[in-house]
C-alpha positions, 0 to 999 in steps of 0.5 A, spaced: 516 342 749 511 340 754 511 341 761 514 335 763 513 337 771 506 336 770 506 330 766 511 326 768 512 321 774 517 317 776 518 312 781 524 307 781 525 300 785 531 298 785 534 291 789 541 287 788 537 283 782 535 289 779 532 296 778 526 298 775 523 304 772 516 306 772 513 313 770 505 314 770 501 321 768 499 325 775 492 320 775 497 314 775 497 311 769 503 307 767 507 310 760 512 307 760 516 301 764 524 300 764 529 295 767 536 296 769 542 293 773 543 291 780 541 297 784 543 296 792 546 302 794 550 299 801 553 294 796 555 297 791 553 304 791 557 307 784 554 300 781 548 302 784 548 309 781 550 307 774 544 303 773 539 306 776 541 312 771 542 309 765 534 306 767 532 313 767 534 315 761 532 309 757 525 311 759 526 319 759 528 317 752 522 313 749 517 320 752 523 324 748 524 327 755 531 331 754 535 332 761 534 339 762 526 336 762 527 331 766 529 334 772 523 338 773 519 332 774 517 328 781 520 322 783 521 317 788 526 312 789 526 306 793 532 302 794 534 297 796 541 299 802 537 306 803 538 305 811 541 312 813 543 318 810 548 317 808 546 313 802 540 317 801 544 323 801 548 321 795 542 318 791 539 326 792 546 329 790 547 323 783 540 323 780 538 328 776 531 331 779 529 338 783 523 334 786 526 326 789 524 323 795 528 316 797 527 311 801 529 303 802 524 298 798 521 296 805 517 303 804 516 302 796 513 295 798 508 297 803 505 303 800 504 298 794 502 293 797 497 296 802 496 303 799 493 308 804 489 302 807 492 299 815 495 291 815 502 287 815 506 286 810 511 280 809 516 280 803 520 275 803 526 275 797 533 274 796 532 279 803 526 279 808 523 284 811 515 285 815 512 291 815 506 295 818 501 300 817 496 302 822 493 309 821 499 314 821 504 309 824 508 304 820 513 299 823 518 295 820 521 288 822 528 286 819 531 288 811 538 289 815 541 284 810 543 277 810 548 277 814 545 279 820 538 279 819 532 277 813 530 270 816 525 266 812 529 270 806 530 266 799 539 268 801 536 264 809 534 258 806 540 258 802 545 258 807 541 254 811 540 248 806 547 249 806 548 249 814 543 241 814 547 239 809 553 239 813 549 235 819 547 231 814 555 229 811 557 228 819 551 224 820 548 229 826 541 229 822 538 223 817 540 224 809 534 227 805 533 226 798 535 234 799 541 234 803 544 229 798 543 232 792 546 238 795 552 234 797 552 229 790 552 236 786 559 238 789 563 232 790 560 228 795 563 233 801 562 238 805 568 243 803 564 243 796 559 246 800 564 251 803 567 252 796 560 254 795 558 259 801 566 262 801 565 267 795 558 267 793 553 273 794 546 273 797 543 273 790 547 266 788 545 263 795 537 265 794 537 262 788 537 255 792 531 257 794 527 255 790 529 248 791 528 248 799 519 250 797 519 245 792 523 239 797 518 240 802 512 241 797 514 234 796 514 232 803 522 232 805 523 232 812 529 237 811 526 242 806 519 242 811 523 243 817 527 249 814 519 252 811 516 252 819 522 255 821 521 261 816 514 262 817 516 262 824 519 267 824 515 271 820 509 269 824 513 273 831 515 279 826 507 278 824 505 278 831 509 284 834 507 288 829 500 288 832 496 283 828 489 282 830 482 278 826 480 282 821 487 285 819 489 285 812 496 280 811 500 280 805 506 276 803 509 278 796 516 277 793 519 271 789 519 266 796 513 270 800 507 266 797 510 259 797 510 260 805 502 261 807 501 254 808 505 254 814 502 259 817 498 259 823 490 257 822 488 264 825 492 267 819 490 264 813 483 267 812 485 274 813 492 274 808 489 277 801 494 279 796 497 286 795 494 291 792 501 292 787 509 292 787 513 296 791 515 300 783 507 301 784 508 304 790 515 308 789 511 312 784 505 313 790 510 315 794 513 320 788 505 324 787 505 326 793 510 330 790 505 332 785 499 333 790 504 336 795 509 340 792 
């Protein structure tokens, strides 16, 4: 067979949806591209592991790679739940390849979205996250998870709908068209609502999202006011990071976009889209494997 080493280059992205699987040539052409189960590592690590094992096979399978073959190729997995050692060490020890770098998808979407170029990056999904590149030095703000962190995110926006409903329903805050949805879709009281939030996960709260963008896009005063206070947030994490005229500003995810009109006007001109996903930029990260054995 083949050297596969030297033919072969995986990169994964795995989040609490899903994982994907990417394997290019040394120049970065893609070959083949597979998709698997949820792959958090901090939630659900032995879940996470199965799916990210499965994918690679798939895609192992359409090369012809054997297991004895795929070993030796390089790869880079960014995770989403990789936050310490502790999860990146057990990924090391149950993915089957000699040369395996792994790191959150905070990194993957950063090297994806910017490449080796300077700017900020605001990914905004089910969790949220923004991320800086200035020459060598990278800065990150946010991505601990819904419980404690990843404002602006799609999981955020959920639980805050939920949150004004509930003033809604005690009369704390004027009905919208919204909160009154909301609240008609569990019965008309604020326990369907707690019935709702008491066993759901953050994936199934994001998916009220959607909901939120498209009631402010409409003028709901609810859905507006939920909007600018995300971009809020965003815009301090910007900020911080050093934003400055003439720097690069990206907003990738599912929910990242739908948040530029509410940014400040010194912003706007400078957002640009990025440059590629965060599965493009595991498999960046995993030629440096290549270029630097």
């Amino acid at each position: 067979m083949h050297n596969a080493a030297d033919q072969y280059v995986f990169g994964v992205d795995g989040g609490g949806s899903g994982c994907r699987v990417q394997v290019t040539d040394p120049t970065g052409k893609r070959l083949v591209v597979t998709e698997g189960g949820p792959a958090n590592v901090y939630t659900d690590l032995d879940g996470a592991l199965k799916n990210i094992r499965t994918a690679i096979k798939g895609a192992a399978a359409q090369l012809g790679l054997d297991d004895r073959h795929l070993t030796t190729c390089p790869a880079h997995l960014g995770l989403a739940g990789a936050i310490s050692n502790v999860e990146s060490d057990a990924v090391k020890v149950a993915i089957p390849f000699e040369r395996l770098s792994v790191s959150d998808d905070r990194a993957t979407t950063l090297a994806g979205a910017l490449g080796d170029t300077d700017g900020i990056v605001a990914s905004v999904g089910t969790g949220s996250f923004v991320a800086a590149q200035m020459g060598a030095q990278q800065r990150f703000f946010g991505g601990w998870g819904a419980m404690i962190s990843d404002e602006a995110s799609g999981a955020w926006l959920g639980y805050q709908l939920l949150t004004r409903s509930v003033f809604a329903a005690d009369g704390l805050i004027a009905k919208t068209v919204l909160t009154k949805e909301m609240l008609t879709q569990v019965g008309g009281s604020p326990a369907g609502l707690t019935a709702m939030a008491k066993d759901a996960a953050p994936d199934d709260i994001a998916a009220l999202a959607p909901r939120v963008v498209s009631a402010a896009n409409q003028g709901d005063e609810v859905g507006v006011a939920l909007m600018k206070e995300g971009a809020n947030y965003l815009m301090a994490c910007i900020r911080a990071a050093g934003w400055g005229p003439g720097t690069r500003l990206c907003l990738t995810g599912g929910i990242g976009p739908y948040y530029a009109p509410y940014l400040d006007a010194d912003l706007q001109p400078f957002l640009e889209p990025p440059a590629g996903s965060a599965l493009d930029g595991a498999v960046l990260l995993a030629l440096r494997h290549v270029t630097q054995p």
